[in-house]
N, C-alpha and C positions, 0 to 999 in steps of 0.2 A: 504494500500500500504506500511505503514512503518514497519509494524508485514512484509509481505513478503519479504521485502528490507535485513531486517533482519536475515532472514535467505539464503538469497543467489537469490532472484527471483526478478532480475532488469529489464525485459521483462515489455514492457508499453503491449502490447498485451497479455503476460502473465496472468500479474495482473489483467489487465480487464475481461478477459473471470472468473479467479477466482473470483471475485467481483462480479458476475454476477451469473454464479454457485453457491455462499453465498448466494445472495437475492432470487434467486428460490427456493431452497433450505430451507430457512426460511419463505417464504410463504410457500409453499407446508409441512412444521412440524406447523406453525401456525392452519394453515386450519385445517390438522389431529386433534392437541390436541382438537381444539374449537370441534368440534364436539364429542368427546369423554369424554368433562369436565362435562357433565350428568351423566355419568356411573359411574364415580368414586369419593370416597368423597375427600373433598377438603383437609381436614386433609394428608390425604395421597398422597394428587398430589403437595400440600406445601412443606412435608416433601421431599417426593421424588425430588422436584424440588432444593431445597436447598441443598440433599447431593451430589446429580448427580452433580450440579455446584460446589462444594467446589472439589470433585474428578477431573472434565475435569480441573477447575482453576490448580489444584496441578500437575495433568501431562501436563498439555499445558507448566506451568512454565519451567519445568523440561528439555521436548522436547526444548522447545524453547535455553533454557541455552547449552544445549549438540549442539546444529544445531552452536548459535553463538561462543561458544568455540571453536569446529571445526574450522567453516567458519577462526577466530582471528588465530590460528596455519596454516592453508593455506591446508587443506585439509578437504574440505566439507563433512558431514555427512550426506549422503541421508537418512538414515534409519531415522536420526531425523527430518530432514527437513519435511520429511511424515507422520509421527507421527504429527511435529505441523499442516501440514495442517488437519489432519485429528481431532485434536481437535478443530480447527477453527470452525470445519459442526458439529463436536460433542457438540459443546456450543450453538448450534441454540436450537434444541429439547430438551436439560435440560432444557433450558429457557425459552422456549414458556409452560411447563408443567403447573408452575407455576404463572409466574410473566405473562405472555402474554393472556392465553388463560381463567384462573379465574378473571380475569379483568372483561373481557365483560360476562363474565355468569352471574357475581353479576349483573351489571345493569339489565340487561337480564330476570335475575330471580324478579326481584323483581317488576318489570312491571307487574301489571296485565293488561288483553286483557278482553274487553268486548262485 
């Protein structure tokens, strides 16, 4: 709610539905990756996970500065305002690539079934 505030979205029903939209949103890329993190090696779902995150971090930054700069001069900036929301839902699925969904494979994997 205070990333939204921030950028101009003081709506309690606003923020809700979008916090809500986040969590499905983040189940529904969890769920994908985990079932995908067989296919690919882990080397490469690490790496990819860490640079996709250090890129959404640097332009979320970016959006977010440009939305509150606006907002501070008195003329709102929708083009960034939607930029940050949209690296909001972009920082689910870099994140689940690595850090969420090679989690449970390693236990997973390492379980033998008899």
């Amino acid at each position: 709610v205070d990333l939204l505030e921030m950028i101009g979205y003081k709506d309690s029903t606003y923020t809700q539905k979008i916090n809500v939209s986040i969590a499905c949103w983040s189940l529904f890329c969890g769920v994908t990756v985990s079932l995908l993190v067989t296919r690919i090696r882990r080397r490469v779902m690490y790496l990819t996970c860490t640079i996709s995150l250090l890129l959404c971090y640097i332009a979320w930054t970016i959006s977010t500065e440009r939305a509150q700069t606006a907002q501070d001069s008195g003329h709102p900036n929708r083009a960034a305002n939607i930029a940050t929301l949209f690296f909001i839902y972009a920082y689910s699925p870099c994140y689940n690539i690595g850090y969420n969904a090679l989690t449970y494979s390693m236990s997973l994997s390492s379980m033998s079934f008899h």
